[in-house]
Each structure stands twice: as C-alpha cells, then as structure tokens.
C-alpha positions in Angstrom: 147.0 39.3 76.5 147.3 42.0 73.9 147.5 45.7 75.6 147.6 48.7 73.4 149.2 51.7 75.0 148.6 55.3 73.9 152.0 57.5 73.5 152.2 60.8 72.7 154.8 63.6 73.1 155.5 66.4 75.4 157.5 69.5 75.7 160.5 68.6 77.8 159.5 70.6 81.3 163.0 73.0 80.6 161.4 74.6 77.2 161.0 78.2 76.5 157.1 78.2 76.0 156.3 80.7 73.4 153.5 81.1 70.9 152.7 81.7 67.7 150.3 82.8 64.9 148.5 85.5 66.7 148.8 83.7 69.8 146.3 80.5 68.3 149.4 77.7 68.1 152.2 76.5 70.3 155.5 77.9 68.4 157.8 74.3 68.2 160.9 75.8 67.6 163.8 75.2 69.8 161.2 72.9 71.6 162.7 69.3 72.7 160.1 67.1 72.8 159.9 64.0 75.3 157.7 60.5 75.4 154.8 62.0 78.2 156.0 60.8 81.6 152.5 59.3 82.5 152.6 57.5 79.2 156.2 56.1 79.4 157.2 55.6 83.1 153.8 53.8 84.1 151.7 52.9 81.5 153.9 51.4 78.7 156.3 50.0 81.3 153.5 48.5 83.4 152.2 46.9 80.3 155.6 45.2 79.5 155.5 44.0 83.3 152.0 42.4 82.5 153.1 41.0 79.0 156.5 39.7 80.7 154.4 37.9 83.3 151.5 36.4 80.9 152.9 36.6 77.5 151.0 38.6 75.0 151.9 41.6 73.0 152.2 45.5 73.6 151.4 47.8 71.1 152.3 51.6 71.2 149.4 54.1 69.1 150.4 57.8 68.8 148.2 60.4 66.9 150.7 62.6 65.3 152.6 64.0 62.1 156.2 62.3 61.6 157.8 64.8 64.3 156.6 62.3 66.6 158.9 59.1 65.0 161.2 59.5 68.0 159.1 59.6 70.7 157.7 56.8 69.5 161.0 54.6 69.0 162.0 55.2 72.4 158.9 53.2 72.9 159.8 50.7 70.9 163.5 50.8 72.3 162.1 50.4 76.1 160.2 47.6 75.0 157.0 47.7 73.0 156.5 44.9 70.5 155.1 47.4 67.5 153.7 50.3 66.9 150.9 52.8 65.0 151.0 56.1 64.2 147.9 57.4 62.8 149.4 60.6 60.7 147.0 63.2 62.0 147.9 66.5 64.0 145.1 66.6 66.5 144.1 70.4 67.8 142.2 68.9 70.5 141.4 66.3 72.9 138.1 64.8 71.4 139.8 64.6 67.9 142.6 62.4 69.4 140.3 60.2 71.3 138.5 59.5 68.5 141.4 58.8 67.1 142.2 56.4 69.1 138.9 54.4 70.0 138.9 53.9 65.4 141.8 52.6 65.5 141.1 50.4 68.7 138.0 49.3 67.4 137.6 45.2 66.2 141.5 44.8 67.0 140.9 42.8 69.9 142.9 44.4 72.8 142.3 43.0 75.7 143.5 46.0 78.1 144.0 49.7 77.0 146.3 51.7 79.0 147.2 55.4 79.1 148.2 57.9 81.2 146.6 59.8 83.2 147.2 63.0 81.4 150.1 64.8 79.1 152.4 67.4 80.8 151.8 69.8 78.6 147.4 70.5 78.7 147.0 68.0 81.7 143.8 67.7 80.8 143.3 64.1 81.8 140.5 63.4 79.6 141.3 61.3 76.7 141.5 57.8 78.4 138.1 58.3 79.7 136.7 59.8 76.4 138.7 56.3 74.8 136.4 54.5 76.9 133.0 56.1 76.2 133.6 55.9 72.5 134.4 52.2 72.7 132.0 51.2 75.5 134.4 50.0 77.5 134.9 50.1 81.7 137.1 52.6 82.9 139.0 53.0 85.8 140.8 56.4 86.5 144.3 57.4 87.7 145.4 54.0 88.9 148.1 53.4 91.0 149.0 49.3 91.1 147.3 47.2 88.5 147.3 43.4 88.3 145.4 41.4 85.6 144.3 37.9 86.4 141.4 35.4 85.0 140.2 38.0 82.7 139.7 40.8 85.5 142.0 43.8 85.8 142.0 45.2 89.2 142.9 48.4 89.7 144.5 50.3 93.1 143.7 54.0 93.1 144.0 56.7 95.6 141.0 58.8 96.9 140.2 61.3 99.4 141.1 60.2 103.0 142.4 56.5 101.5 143.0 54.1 98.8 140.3 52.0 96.9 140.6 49.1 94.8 138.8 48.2 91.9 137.6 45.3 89.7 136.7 45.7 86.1 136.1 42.8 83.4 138.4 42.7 80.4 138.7 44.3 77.8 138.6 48.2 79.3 140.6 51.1 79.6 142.9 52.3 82.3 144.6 55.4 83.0 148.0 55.5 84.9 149.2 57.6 87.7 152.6 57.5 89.8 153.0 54.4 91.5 151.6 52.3 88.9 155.7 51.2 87.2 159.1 52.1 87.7 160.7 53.5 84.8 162.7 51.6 82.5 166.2 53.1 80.8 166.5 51.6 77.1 169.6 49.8 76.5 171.9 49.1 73.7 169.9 45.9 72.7 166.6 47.7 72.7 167.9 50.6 71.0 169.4 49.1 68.2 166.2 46.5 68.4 163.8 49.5 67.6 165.5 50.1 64.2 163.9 47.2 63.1 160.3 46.9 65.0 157.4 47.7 62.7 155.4 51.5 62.9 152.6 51.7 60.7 151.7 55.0 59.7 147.8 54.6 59.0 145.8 57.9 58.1 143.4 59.2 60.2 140.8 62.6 60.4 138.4 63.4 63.2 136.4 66.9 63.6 138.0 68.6 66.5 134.7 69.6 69.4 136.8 72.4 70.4 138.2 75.7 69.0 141.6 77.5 70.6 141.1 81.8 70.6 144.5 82.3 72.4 146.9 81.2 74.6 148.8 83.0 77.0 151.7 83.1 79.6 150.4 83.0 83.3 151.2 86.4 85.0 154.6 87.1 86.6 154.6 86.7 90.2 154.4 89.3 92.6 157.5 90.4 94.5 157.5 88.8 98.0 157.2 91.5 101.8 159.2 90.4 104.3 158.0 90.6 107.4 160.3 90.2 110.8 159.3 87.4 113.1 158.6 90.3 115.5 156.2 91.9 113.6 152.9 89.5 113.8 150.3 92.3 113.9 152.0 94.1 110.5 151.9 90.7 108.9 147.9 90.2 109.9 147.2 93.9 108.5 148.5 92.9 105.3 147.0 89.8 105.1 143.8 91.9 105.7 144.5 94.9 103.8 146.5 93.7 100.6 146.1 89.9 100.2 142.6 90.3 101.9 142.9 86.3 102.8 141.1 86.9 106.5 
C-alpha cells in the first residue's frame, strides 16, 4: 500500500507571536518551528504502523520554501520512505490544497492521510478540500484506523459516542489524538534521513483568500474574588457586570 502523508510546519506552542508588515504577515523571527503535532504524532506514525504491517511505502508532501527542509527530515528520520516538497509559500488554505491534490493526482496512492488541522490556523480544512479536488471519500478527525481488503475503516468520535466508518480505497483521512503514539527518531533514523530522497518540484496555486490583519487576542480581565460567604454579591455581579443570568 502506498500512503502519502501531508507535513507541514508549526510555530513551536512557546513562541513570541508577533507580526509584521502592517500587521498582513506572521513575523518568523526568533520563531522555532516544529513538524504539526497532528501531522507527526498520528498521521505519519500511523502510516508507518500500516506500511510495517502490509508493506508498501510512505511518502511525506510539504508545500513550503526551503525553511521547511527540517521539518521535513524529521519526517524522514521518524520513518518515512521519501519525500516532496513542492517550493511554494502558500498564503492560504485553498492554495495549499490545491497544492496538494496536483501533486497527488495519477501517482497512485492508495490512502492519503493528514491531520486534522495545523496548530497554528487550526483551520481543519485542507484534508477535506484534498478530497473534493481529487474526488476522493473522506472521513474526518479519525481516531483508530485499520486498512484491510482494500477498505479503510475509520473510528471517529461524535456527539454522545463513537462511530465507525468504512470507505473504499483510495481516499483521504484526517487524524485526531488517538489515532498513533508518537515515535522518538533514533540515531539510525537520523543519520538514515541524510540520505533519503526530497524532491523539490515547483508549484503555483491562486490563493481564494486575502489576509487584512492579524491581531493579538485581548488581555484578559483581572479576576473578583469573591468569599464563599458572599453568594448573593457573587449573583449581583454575575447579573450586573458579566450579565451571564
């Protein structure tokens, strides 16, 4: 089985977010960037799970300049057979779907997986947006995924339960917690990814989307205290200042 898993990097969650250009662009410097969670810890590691038990090959795609050449070889250092970069900064969501489904298009991947969203727009979009472009069933936010006679089925939580479903191969899957474990590179794999081939192919998309500004949520309030003993000043300002009842 041949599984292509979409990579892409994140802000480590300890940056100092800051912005730049008139407030239109994400300022990078200082920034450590990290392989997304949802990417690393469930989708590509659940993939090499699924390649380890049925043989096959797992490719990594990232849409993204060369700043992203590390994310991706800790990829390739956890486990991933190859990689692709397509060498285009993406501004928004649609462009790096479309991206994607190009590249994806023809290659024969039997089982695309991503995950569920990046930590830094959580936007959760892209895997789905993978799917309409390339026709292709899609099952959201799964949590356990086994692959078996050329049907994926796919675990996922809902509202009040769990609810498992079937979709034939070849289709798209985003991953949530639960899905993998998360898999420490060591030396071997490391040293391993020096040597694993990333092809760089070029890539433009029109972006759907335009940014005006970003901003920095508001500083929280300061907190009242209010003594144990003192329910009725608590329901006043409940009523008066949070006006919540």
């Amino acid at each position: 089985m041949n599984i292509l898993v979409c990579i892409s990097q994140a802000p480590d969650t300890t940056s100092r977010i800051a912005f730049t250009n008139g407030d239109k662009e994400f300022d990078t410097n200082g920034v450590q960037f990290i392989v997304n969670p949802y990417d690393e810890w469930y989708a590509l590691v659940r993939a090499l799970e699924l390649k380890e038990a049925g043989g096959g090959t797992v490719t990594t795609l990232t849409v993204g300049d060369a700043s992203t050449d590390p994310v991706i070889r800790k990829a390739l250092a956890i486990g991933a057979d190859a990689a692709v970069r397509v060498d285009f900064k993406p501004t928004d969501s649609m462009q790096t779907a479309r991206l994607i489904a190009a590249h994806a298009e023809g290659k024969g991947y039997d089982l695309i997986l991503c995950g569920k969203e990046t930590i830094d727009y959580n936007g959760s979009v892209v895997p789905g947006m993978v799917a309409a472009l390339l026709d292709l069933p899609y099952v959201a936010l799964g949590t356990k995924l086994e692959v078996a006679n050329g049907v994926a089925t796919v675990m996922r939580e809902v509202t009040g339960g769990e609810e498992e479903v079937e979709v034939t191969l070849p289709a798209v899957v985003s991953a949530a917690k639960g899905m993998a474990e998360q898999r420490i590179p060591n030396m071997r794999g490391i040293m391993s990814a020096r040597t694993k081939p990333l092809q760089v192919e070029a890539g433009a998309a029109d972006a759907a989307t335009v940014v005006r500004t970003f901003s920095l949520p508001e500083d929280k309030g300061s907190c009242k205290m209010i003594p144990a003993d003192q329910a009725e000043e608590l329901i006043r300002l409940l009523r008066e200042e949070a006006k919540v009842i």
